[in-house]
N, CA and C of each residue as an Amber inpcrd file, in Angstrom:
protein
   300
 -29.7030000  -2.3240000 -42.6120000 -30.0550000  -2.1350000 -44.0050000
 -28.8300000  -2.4440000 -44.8520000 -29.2710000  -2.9540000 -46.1340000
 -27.6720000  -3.3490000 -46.5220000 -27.6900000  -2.6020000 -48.0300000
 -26.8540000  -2.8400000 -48.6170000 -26.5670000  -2.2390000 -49.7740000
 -27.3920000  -0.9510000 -50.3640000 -28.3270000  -0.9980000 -51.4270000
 -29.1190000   0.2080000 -51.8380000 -30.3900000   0.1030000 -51.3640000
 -30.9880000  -0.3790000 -50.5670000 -32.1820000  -0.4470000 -50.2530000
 -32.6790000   0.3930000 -49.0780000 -34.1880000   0.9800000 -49.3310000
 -34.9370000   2.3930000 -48.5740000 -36.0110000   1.4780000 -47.3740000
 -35.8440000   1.8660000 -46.5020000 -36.6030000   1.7150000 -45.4550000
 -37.4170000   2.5540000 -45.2680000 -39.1500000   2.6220000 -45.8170000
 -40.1690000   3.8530000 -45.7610000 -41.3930000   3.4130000 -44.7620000
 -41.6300000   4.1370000 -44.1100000 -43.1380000   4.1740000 -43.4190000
 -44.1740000   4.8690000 -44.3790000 -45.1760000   4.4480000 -44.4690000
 -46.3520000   5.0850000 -45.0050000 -46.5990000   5.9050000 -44.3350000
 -47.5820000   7.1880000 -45.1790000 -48.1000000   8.1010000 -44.7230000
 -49.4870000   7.7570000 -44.4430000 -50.2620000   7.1790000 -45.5550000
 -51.6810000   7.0960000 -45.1970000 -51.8270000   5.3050000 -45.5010000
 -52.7530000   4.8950000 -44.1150000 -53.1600000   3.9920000 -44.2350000
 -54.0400000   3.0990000 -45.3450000 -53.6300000   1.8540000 -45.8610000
 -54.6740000   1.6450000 -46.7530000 -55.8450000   1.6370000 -46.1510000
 -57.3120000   1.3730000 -47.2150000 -58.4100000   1.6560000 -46.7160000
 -58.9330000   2.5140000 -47.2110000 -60.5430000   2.9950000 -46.8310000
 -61.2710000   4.1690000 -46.7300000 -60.5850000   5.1670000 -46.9210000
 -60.6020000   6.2940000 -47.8060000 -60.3710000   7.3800000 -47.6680000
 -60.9120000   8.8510000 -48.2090000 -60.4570000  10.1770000 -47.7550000
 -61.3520000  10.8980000 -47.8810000 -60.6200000  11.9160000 -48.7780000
 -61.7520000  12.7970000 -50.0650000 -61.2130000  13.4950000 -51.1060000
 -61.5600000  14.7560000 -50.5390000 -61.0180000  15.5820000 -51.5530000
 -60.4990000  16.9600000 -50.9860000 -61.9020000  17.5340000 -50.6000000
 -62.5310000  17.2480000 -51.4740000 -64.3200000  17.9050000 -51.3780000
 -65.1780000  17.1300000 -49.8110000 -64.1790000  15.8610000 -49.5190000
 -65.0910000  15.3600000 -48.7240000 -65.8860000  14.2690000 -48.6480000
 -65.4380000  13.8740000 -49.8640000 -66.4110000  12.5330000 -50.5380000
 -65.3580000  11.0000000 -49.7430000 -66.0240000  10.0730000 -48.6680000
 -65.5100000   8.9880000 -48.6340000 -65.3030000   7.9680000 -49.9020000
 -64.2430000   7.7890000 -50.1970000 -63.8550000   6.6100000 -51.1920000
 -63.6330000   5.3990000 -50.6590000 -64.2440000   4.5030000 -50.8410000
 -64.1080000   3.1210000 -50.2250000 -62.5760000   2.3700000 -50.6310000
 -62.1880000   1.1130000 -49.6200000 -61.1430000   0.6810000 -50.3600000
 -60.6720000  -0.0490000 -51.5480000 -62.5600000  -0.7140000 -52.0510000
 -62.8490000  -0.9750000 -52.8520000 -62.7170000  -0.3630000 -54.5580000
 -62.4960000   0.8580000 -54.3210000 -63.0220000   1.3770000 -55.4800000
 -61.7030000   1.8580000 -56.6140000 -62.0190000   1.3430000 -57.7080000
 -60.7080000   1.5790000 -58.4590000 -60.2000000   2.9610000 -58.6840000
 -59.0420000   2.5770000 -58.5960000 -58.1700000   4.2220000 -58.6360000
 -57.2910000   3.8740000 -59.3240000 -56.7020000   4.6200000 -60.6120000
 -55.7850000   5.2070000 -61.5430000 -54.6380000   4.9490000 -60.8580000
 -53.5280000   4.3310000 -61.9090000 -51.9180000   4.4050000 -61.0710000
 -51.5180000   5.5510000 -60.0620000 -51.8930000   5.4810000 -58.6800000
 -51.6080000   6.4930000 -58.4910000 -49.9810000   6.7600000 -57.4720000
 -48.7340000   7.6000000 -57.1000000 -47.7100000   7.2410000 -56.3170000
 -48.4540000   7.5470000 -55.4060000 -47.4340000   7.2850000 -54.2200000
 -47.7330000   7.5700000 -52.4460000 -46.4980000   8.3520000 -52.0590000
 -46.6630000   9.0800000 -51.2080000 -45.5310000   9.7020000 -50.1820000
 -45.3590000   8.9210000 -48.7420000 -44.1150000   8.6650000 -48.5120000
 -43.7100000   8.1440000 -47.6090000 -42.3710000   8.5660000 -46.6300000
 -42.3100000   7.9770000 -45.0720000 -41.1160000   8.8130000 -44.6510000
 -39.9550000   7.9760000 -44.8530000 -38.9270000   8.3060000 -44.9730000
 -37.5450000   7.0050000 -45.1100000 -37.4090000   7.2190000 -43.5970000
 -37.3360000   6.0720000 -43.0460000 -36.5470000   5.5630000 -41.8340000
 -35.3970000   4.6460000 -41.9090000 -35.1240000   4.2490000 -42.6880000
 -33.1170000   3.7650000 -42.8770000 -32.9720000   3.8620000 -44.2180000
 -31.4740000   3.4380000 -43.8300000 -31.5410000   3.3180000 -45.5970000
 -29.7940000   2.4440000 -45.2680000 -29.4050000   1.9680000 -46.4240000
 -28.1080000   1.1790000 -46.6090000 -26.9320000   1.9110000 -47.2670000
 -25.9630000   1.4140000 -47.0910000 -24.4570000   2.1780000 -46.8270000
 -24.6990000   2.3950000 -48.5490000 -24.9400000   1.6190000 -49.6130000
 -24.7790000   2.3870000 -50.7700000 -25.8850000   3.1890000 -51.6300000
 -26.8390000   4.1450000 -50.2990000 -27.9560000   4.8430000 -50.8030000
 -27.2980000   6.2620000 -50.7000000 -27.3710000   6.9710000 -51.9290000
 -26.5310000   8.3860000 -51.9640000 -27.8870000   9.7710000 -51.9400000
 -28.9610000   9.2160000 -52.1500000 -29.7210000  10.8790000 -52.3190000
 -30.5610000  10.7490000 -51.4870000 -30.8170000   9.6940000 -50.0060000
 -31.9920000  10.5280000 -49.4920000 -31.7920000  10.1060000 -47.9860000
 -31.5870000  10.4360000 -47.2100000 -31.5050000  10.7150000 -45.8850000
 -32.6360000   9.9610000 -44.8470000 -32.3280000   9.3550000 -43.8600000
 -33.6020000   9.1370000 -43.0440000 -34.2020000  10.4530000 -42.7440000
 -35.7780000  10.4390000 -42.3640000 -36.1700000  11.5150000 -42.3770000
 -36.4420000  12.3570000 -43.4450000 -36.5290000  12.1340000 -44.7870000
 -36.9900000  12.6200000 -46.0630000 -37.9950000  11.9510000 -46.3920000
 -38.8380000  12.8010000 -47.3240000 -40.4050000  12.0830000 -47.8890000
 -40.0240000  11.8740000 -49.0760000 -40.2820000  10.4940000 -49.1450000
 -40.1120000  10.1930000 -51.3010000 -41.6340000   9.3790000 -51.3070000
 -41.3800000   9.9980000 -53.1550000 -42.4230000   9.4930000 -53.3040000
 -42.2680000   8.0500000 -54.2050000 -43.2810000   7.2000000 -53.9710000
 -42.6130000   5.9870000 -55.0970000 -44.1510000   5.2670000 -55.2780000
 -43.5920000   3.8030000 -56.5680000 -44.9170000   2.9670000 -56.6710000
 -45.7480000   2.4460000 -55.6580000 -46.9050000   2.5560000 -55.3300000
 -47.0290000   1.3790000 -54.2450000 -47.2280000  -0.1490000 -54.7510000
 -47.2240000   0.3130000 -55.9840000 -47.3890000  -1.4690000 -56.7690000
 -46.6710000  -1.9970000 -56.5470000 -45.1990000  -1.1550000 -56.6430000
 -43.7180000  -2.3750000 -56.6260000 -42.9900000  -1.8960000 -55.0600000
 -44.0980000  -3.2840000 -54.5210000 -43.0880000  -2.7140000 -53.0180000
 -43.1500000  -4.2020000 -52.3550000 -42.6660000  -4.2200000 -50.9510000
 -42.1490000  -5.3640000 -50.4130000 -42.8620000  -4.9150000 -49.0090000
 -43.8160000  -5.2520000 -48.3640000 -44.0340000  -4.8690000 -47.0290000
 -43.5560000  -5.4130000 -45.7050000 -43.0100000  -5.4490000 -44.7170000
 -42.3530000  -5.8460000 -43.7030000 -42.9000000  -4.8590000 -42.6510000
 -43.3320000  -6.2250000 -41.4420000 -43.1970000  -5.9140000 -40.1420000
 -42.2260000  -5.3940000 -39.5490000 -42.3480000  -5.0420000 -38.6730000
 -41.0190000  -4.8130000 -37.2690000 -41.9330000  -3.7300000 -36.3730000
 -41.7480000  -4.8910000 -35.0510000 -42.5370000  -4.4210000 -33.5840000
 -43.5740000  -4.0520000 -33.9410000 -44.1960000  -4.8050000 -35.0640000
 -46.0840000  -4.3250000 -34.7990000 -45.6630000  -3.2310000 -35.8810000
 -45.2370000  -2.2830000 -36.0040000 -45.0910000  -0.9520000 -37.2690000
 -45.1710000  -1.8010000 -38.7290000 -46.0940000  -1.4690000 -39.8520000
 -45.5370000  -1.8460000 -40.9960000 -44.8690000  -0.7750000 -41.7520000
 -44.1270000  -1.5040000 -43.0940000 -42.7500000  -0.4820000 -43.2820000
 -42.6630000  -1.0280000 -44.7270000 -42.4290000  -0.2120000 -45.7160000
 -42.0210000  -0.7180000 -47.1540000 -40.6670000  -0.7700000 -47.5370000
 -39.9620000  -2.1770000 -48.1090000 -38.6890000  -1.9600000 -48.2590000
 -38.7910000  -1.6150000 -50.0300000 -37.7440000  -0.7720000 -50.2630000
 -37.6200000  -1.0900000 -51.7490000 -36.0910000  -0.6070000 -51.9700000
 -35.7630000  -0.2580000 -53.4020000 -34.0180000   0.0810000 -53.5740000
 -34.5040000   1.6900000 -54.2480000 -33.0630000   1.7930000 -53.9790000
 -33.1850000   3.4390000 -54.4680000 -33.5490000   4.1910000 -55.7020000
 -33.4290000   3.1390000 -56.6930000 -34.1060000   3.6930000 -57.5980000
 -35.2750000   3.6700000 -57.7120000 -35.9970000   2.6070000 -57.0940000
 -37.1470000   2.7150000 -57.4370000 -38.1220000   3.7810000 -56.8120000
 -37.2850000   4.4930000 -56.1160000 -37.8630000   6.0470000 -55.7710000
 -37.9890000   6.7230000 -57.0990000 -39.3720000   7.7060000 -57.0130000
 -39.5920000   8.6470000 -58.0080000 -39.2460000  10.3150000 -57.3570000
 -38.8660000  10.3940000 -56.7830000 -38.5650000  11.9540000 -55.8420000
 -38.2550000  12.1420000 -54.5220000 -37.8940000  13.0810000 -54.1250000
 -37.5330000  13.3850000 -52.7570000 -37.5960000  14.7090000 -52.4740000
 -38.6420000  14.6650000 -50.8470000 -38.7580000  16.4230000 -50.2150000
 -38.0780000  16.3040000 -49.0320000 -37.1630000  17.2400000 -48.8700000
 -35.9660000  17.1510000 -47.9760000 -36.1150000  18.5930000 -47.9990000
 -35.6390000  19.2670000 -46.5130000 -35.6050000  20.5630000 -46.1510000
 -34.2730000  21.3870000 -46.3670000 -32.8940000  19.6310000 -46.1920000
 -31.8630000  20.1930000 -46.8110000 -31.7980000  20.7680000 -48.5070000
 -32.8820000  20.1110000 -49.0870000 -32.6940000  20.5680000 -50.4920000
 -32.7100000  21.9350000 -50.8580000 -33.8270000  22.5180000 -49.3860000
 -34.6020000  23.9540000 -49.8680000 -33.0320000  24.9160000 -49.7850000
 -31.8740000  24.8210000 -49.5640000 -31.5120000  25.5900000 -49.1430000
 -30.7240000  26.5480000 -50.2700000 -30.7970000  26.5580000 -51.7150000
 -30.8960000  27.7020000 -52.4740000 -32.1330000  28.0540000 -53.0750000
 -31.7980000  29.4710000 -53.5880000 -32.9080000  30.2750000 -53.9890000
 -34.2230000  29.8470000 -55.1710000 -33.5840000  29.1250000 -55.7780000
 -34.4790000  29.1010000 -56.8090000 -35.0080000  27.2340000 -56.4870000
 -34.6560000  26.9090000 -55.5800000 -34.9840000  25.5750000 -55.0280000
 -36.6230000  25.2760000 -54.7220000 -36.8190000  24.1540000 -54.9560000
 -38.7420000  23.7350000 -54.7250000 -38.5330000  22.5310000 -53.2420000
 -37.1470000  22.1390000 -52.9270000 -37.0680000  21.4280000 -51.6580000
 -37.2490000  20.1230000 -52.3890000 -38.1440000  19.3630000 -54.0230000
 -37.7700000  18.5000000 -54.5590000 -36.9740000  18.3350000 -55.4170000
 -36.1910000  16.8930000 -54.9520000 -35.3400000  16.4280000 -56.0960000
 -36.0250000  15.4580000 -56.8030000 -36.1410000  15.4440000 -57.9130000
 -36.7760000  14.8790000 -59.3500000 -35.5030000  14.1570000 -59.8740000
């Protein structure tokens, strides 16, 4: 990984999916800007706030998708993260575990 750029796996596959009530949503069907959560699996020597192994959340509009061994994987740069849930974060009191 080189400079500021995030190496993320998706959490949920595109496609079909299912709402809290239960209702299948096709992949078809329009949906509102919405972000995604994802896991970081690398990241580059000048990324300072998020760790492999942290969930950020970011656009899925503005992304770059890449193979490797059959896995797909989103590259993007660090800013274009919107948050991060990290377990190191939780560790004072008045902490939510996100950084905003």
């Amino acid at each position: 990984m080189l400079h500021d750029r995030v190496l993320v796996r998706t959490d949920i596959p595109e496609g079909e999916r299912r709402s809290t009530g239960g209702i299948v949503i096709p992949a078809t069907a329009a949906v509102g800007r919405r972000l995604a959560w994802a896991e970081v699996v690398a990241v580059g020597q000048s990324v300072r706030t998020v760790e492999p192994g942290d969930r950020v959340l970011y656009d899925p509009e503005d992304r770059a998708e890449v193979e490797v061994r059959g896995i797909a994987y989103v590259l993007m740069r660090e800013r274009d993260l919107h948050a991060v849930a990290a377990e190191r974060l939780e560790g004072s009191e008045d902490s939510t575990g996100l950084y905003l």
